[in-house]
C-alpha positions in Angstrom: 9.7 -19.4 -14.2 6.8 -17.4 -12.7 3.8 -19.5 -12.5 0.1 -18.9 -14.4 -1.4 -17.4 -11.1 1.0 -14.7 -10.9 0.7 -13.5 -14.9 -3.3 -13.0 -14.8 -5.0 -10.0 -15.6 -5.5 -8.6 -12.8 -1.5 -9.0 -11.4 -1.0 -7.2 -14.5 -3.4 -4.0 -14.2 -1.6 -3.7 -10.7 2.1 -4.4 -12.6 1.1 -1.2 -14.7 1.5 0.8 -11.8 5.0 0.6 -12.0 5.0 2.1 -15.5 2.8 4.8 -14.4 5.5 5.4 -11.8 8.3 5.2 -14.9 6.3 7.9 -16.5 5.7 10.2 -14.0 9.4 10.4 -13.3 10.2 10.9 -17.0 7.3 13.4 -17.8 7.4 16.9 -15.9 3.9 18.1 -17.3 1.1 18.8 -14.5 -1.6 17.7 -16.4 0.2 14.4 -17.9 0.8 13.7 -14.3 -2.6 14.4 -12.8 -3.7 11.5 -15.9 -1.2 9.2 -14.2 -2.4 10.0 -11.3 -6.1 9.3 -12.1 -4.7 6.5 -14.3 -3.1 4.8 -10.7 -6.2 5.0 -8.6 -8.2 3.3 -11.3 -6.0 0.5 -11.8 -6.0 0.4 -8.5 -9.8 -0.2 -8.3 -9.7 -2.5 -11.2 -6.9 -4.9 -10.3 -9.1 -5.7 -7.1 -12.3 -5.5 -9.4 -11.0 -8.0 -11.8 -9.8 -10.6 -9.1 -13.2 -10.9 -7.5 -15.2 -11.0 -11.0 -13.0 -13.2 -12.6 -12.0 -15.5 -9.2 -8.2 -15.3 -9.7 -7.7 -13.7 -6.2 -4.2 -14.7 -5.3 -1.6 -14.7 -2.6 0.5 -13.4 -5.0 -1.8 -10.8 -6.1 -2.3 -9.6 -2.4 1.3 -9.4 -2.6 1.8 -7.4 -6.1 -1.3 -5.1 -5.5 0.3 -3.3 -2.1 3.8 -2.9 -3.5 2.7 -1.3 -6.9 0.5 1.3 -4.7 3.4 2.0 -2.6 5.9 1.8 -5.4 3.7 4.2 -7.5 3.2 6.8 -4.6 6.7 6.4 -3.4 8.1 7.3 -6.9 5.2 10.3 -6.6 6.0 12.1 -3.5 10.3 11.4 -3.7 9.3 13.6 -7.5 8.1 16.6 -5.7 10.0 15.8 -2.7 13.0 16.2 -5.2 10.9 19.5 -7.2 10.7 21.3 -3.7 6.9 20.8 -4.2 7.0 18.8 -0.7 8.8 19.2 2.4 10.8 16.4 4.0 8.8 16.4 7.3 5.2 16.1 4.9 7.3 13.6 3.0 7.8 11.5 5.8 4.5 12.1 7.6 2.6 10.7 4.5 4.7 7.7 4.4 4.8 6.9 7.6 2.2 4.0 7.0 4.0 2.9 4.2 7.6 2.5 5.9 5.7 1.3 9.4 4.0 -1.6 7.2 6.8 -2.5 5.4 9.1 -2.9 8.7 6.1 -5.2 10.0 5.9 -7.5 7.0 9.8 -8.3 7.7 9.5 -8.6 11.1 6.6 -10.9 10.6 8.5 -13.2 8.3 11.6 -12.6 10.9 9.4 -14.0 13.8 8.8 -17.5 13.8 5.1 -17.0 15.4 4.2 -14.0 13.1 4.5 -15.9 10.0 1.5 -17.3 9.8 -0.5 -14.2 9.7 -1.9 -13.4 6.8 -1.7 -10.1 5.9 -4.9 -8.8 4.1 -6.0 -4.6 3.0 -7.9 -3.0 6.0 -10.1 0.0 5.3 -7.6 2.3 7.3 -5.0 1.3 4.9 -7.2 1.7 1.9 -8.4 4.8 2.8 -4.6 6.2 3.5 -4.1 5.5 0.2 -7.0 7.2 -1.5 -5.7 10.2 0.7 -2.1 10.0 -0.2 -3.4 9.8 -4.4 -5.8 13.0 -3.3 -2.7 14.6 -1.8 -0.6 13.9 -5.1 -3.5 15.4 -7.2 -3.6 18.6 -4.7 -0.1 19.6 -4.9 0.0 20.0 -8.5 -3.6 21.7 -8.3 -4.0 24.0 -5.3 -1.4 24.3 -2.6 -3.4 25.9 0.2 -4.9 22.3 1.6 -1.9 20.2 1.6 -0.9 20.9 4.9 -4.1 20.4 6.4 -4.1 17.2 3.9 -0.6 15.7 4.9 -2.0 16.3 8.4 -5.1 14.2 8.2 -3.1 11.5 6.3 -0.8 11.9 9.3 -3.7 10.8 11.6 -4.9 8.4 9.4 -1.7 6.8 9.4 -1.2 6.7 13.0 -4.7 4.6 13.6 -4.0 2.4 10.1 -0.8 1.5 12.0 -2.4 0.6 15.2 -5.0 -1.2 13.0 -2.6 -3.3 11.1 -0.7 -4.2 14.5 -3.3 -5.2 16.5 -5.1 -7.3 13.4 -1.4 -8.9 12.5 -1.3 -9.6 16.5 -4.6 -11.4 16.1 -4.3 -13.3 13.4 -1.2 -14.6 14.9 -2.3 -15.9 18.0 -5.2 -17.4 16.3 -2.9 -19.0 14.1 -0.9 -20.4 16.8 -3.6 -21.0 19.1 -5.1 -23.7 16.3 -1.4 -25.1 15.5 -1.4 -25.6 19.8 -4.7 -27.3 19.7 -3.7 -29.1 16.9 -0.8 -30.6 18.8 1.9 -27.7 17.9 3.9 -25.3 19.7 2.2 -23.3 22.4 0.6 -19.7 20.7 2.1 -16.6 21.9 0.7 -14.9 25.6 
């Protein structure tokens, strides 16, 4: 049975995400979709808001928060992807941080001196996000900027990768580094 932490109101605003995601699939109207749009970036504000104000920050929460925003622009971009609104390379381009942090969260709880690391947002990452919701507002609304968009997200992607790797790389060895002074195994050279 899930515990108390995991069913406060803010691990619900970021839950909702995943019916925005239902809805966008089921309802083919622009404009609805632009509102669902808008509708995921603010709860994506507000789960975070809500946390802090309230002090029910949780590990679980840091958890739930990332997979609905990746789940919500995932279901997003496979949509056009699947209208012919998007291209497979600019699909692939703006998830590219998305799939590159999800194959580093299993390969951190894979290797046994990675699992300590905590992973936490970085502003690379947020901002990636606020591009890729931009990008999914642009498509329906003007197509001449997306490829310059899907570009930029591209780049933004490639340092918010580098960004997450070296801080994951960090907070491991100092992880390991106080288990070793602690009398643990020896941290990672």
């Amino acid at each position: 049975m899930p515990s108390a932490v995991s069913l406060n109101l803010p691990n619900a605003v970021s839950l909702s995400r995943l019916v925005l995601a239902a809805a966008f699939i089921a309802i083919p109207s622009n404009a609805i979709r632009i509102g669902l749009i808008v509708a995921a970036a603010f709860t994506d504000f507000l789960d975070g808001w809500l946390a802090r104000r309230q002090h029910s920050a949780s590990s679980m929460g840091a958890l739930i928060d990332p997979i609905a925003d990746r789940a919500f622009v995932l279901t997003a971009l496979s949509v056009y992807l699947y209208d012919g609104k998007l291209t497979t390379p600019e699909y692939f381009i703006v998830l590219s941080r998305d799939f590159a942090t999800a194959i580093g969260f299993l390969v951190a709880r894979v290797v046994p001196w990675l699992r300590p690391a905590v992973f936490q947002a970085r502003m690379l990452g947020k901002t990636v996000t606020v591009l890729q919701l931009t990008l999914l507002v642009v498509i329906l609304l003007w197509r001449a900027p997306v490829d310059a968009l899907v570009l930029l997200i591209g780049a933004f992607s490639a340092a918010s990768i580098v960004d997450y790797t070296l801080a994951l790389w960090h907070r491991a060895k100092a992880a390991s580094a106080e288990r070793a002074a602690a009398g643990g195994s020896v941290p990672p050279r």
